[in-house]
C-alpha positions in Angstrom: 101.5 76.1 92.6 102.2 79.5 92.2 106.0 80.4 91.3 108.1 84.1 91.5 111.1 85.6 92.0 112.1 87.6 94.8 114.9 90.3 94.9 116.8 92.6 97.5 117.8 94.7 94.7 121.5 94.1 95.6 123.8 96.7 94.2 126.9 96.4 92.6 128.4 93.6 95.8 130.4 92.0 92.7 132.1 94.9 91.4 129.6 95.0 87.9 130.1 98.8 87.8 126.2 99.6 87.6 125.0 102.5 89.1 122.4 102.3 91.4 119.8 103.9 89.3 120.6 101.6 86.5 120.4 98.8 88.6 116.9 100.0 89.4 116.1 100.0 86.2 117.4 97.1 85.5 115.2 95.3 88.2 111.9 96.9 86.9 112.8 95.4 83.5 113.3 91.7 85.0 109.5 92.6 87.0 108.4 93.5 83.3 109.8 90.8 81.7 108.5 88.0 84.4 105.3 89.0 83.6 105.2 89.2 79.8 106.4 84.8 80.4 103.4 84.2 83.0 105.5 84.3 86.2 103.0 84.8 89.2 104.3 86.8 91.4 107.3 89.0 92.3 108.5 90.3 95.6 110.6 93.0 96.4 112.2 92.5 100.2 113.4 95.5 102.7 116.9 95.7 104.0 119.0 99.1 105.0 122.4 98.5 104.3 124.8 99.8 101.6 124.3 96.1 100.0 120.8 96.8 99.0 118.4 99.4 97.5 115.1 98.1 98.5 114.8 100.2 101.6 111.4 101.3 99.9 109.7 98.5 98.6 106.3 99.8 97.4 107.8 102.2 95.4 109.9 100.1 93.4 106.3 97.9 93.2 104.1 101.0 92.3 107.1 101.5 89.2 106.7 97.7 88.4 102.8 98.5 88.5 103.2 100.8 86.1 104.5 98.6 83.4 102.8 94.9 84.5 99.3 93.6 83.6 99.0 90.4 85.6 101.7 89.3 87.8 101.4 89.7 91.9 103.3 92.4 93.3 104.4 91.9 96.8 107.1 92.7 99.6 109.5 89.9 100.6 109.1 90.9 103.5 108.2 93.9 104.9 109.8 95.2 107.9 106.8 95.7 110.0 108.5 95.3 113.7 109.9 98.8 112.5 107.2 100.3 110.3 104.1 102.4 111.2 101.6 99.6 110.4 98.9 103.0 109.0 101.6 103.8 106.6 102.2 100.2 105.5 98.6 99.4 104.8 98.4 102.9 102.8 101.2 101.9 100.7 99.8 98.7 99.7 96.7 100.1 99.5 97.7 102.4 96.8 99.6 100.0 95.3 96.9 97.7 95.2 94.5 100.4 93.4 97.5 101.5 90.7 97.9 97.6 90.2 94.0 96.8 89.4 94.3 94.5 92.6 97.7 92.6 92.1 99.4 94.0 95.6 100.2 91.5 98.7 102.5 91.9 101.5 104.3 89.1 103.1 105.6 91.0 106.6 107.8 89.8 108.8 110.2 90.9 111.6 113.4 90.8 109.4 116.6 88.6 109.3 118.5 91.5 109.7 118.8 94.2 112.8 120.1 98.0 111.4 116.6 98.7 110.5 115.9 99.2 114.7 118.5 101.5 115.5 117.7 103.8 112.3 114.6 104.1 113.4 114.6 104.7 117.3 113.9 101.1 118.3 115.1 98.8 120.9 116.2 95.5 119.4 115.0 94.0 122.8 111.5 94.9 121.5 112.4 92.8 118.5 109.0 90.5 119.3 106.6 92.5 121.1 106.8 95.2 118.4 105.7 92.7 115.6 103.2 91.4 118.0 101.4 94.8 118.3 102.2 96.0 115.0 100.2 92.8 112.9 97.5 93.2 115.3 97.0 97.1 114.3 97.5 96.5 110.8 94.9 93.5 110.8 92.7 95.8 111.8 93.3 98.7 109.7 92.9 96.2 107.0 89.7 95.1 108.2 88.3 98.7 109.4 87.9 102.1 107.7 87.8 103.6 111.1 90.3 102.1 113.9 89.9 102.4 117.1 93.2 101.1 118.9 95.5 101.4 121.8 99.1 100.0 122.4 102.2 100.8 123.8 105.0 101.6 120.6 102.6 103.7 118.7 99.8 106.5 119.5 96.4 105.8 119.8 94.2 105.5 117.1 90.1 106.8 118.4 88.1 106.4 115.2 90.3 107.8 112.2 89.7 106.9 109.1 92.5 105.3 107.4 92.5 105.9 103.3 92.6 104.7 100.5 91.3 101.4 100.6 92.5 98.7 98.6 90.8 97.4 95.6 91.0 93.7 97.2 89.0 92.8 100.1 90.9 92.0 102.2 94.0 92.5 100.9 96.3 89.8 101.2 99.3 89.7 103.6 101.1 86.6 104.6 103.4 86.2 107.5 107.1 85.4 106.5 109.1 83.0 108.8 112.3 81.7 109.7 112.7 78.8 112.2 111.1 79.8 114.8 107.7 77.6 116.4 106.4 80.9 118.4 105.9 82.6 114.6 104.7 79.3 113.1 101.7 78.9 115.6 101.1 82.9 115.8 100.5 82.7 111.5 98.2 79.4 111.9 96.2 81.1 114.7 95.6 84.6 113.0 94.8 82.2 110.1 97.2 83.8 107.6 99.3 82.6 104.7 102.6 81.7 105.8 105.8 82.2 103.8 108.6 79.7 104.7 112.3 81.1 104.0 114.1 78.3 103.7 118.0 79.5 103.1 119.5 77.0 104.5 119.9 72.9 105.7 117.4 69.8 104.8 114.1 71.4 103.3 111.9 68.5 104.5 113.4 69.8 108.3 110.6 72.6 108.3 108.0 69.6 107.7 107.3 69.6 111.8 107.1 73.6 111.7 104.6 73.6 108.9 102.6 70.7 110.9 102.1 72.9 113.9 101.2 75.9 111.7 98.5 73.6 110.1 97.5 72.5 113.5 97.0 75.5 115.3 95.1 77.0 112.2 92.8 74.1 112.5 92.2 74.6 116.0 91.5 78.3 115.7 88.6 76.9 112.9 90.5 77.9 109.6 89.7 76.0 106.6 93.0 74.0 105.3 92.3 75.9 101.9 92.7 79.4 104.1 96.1 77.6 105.7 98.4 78.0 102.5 102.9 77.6 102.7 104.3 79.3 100.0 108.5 78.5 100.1 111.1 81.4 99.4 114.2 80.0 98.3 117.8 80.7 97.2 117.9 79.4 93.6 119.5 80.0 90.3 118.6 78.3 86.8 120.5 77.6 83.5 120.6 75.7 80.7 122.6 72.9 82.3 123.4 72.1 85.9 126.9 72.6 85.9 126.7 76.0 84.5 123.8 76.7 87.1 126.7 75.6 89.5 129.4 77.5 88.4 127.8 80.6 87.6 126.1 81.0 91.4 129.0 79.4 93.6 131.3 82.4 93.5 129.0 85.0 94.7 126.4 82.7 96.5 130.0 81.4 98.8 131.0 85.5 99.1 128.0 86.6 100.8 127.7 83.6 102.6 131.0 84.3 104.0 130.3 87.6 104.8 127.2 87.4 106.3 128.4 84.3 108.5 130.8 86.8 109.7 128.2 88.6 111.4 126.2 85.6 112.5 129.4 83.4 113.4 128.6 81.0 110.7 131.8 78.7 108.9 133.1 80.1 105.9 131.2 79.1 103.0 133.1 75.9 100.9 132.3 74.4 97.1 131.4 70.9 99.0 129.2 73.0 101.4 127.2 74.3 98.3 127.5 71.1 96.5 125.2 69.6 100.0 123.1 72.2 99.9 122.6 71.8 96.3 122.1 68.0 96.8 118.5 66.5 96.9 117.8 67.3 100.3 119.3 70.4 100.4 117.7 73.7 100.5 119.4 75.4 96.9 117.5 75.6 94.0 120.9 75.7 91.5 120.7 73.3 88.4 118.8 73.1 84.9 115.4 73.3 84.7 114.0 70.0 85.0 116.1 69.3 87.7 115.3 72.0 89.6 111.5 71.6 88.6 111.4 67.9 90.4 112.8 69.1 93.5 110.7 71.7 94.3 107.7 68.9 93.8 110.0 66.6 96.0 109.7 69.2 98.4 106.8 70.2 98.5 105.7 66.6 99.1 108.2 66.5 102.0 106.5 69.8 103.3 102.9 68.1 103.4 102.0 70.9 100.0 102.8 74.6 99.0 101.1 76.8 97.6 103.7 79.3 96.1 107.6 79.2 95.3 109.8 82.2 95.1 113.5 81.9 94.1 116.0 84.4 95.3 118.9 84.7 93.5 120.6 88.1 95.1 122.9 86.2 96.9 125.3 85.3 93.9 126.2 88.8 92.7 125.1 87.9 89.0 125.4 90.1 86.1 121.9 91.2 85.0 121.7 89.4 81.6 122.2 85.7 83.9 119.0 86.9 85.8 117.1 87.3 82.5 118.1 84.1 81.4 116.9 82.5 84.4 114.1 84.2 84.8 113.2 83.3 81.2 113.9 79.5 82.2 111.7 80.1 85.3 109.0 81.6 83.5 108.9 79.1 80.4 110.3 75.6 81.7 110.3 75.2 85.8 106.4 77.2 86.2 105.0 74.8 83.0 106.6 71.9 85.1 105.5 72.5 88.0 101.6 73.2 86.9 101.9 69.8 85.0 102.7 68.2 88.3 99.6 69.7 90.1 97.2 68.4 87.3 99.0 65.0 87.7 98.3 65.3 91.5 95.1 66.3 90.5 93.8 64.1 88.8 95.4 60.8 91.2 93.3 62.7 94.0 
């Protein structure tokens, strides 16, 4: 099992007093770090609110490049329902080249709206404009020259599209919510599907995942071409109480604010303290702890191939996000890899 972090860059939503070029390059430092320990993979997500600063994701990935020898760079997700899908692929692309072949994408349509106005869209094209959009950059991905036709973008009659990635192909997964139509749309394009599980009883998403798998198979993909990687809110420290405490505040803020907008309840400690119980979707407690229930999970999910924790939501000072990240890096990932030799070898 692959394992990563995943931020949304948030800026300054807890009053730290960082700027946001500091904050920046603060964030590049964690990427660095992650690496030097033998994390996987780290994504960076797109959002266009005054919360955030990852409205540009590949460049914060090309500066992450720059300074990483190993670790997967990817978007977490990227926008694509309001993206060109030429410009997406050429940013990856290069990204891909100035990595040495470390650049994914995971794209999705987004869990948040501002990014259609902005841009000229209709929000009542939320679905058809992903629709079109992955099928154009499929086939940018798989052709040099494109010839294409579609109704939110002009035609394309032959053009070259450049540069080309150092992979082939390069990877991009499709990032879900809760939603069947997008679950059977990944298995039957036969792509790698990313799970963001915020929220509720993990093992819920088990019949989701099922008819991802299923219609996969049915379209003739291989079950090793059908992979579930998990993203997940998560937070690790030295002990679980600490873990607690440190994530509650923030974590129960933004919840709050964002239910606001989505006409959720306010967020409560024995609300987190569910979600941070053994079927709950959290990833908050020490290292072994939180190391078991991602295999409990996984189990429940019928296998994953990659988690990413998210810990944005909490608001926490950037020295906390280096100590998790070290406890990621150096006790969960060894955990979890000494599970999948364990599974390997019963097999």
């Amino acid at each position: 099992m692959e394992v990563g972090i995943d931020s949304f860059a948030a800026w300054d939503n807890d009053g730290l007093g960082v700027s946001p070029s500091e904050r920046l390059r603060r964030l590049v430092e964690q990427i660095e770090y992650a690496d030097k320990i033998g994390l996987d993979v780290f994504g960076i997500g797109e959002h266009h609110r005054i919360e955030f600063l990852d409205s540009a994701p590949a460049i914060i990935l090309a500066a992450a490049a720059a300074r990483t020898k190993r670790i997967r760079l990817t978007s977490a997700v990227t926008v694509l329902s309001a993206a060109d899908p030429v410009r997406v692929f050429q940013e990856f692309a290069t990204l891909d080249l100035l990595s040495q072949g470390r650049a994914e994408m995971v794209v999705g349509r987004g869990s948040f709206v501002e990014a259609f106005p902005l841009f000229g869209l209709q929000l009542e094209d939320y679905d058809s404009l992903f629709e079109e959009k992955l099928g154009l950059l499929l086939k940018v991905r798989d052709s040099e020259h494109v010839y294409w036709s579609g109704k939110y973008r002009p035609s394309l009659n032959g053009q070259g599209v450049y540069p080309r990635p150092l992979q082939n192909p390069l990877p991009i997964w499709i990032g879900v919510g809760g939603t069947p139509e997008s679950f059977v749309r990944a298995g039957l394009l036969g792509l790698p599907l990313m799970v963001a599980i915020i929220g509720g009883e993990t093992h819920r998403f088990r019949p989701l995942v099922d008819l991802y798998r299923e219609a996969g198979r049915q379209a003739g993909y291989s079950a090793d071409q059908l992979k579930v990687g998990v993203h997940s809110l998560g937070y690790v420290a030295e002990s679980t109480q600490e873990a607690a405490d440190d994530f509650y505040s923030g974590y129960a803020r933004t919840m709050t604010e964002i239910g606001k907008e989505r006409g959720w309840s306010k967020m409560t400690r024995a609300r987190f303290e569910a979600q941070r119980g053994p079927e709950g979707a959290l990833l908050v407690g020490d290292p072994e702890e939180v190391a078991e229930k991602i295999v409990k999970h996984s189990k429940a999910l019928g296998g994953i191939s990659r988690i990413t924790f998210m810990m944005n939501p909490a608001s926490l000072p950037h020295e906390n996000l280096m100590r998790a990240t070290k406890l990621i890096g150096t006790r969960v990932a060894p955990a979890l890899r000494e599970a999948d030799e364990k599974e390997v070898k019963i097999v």
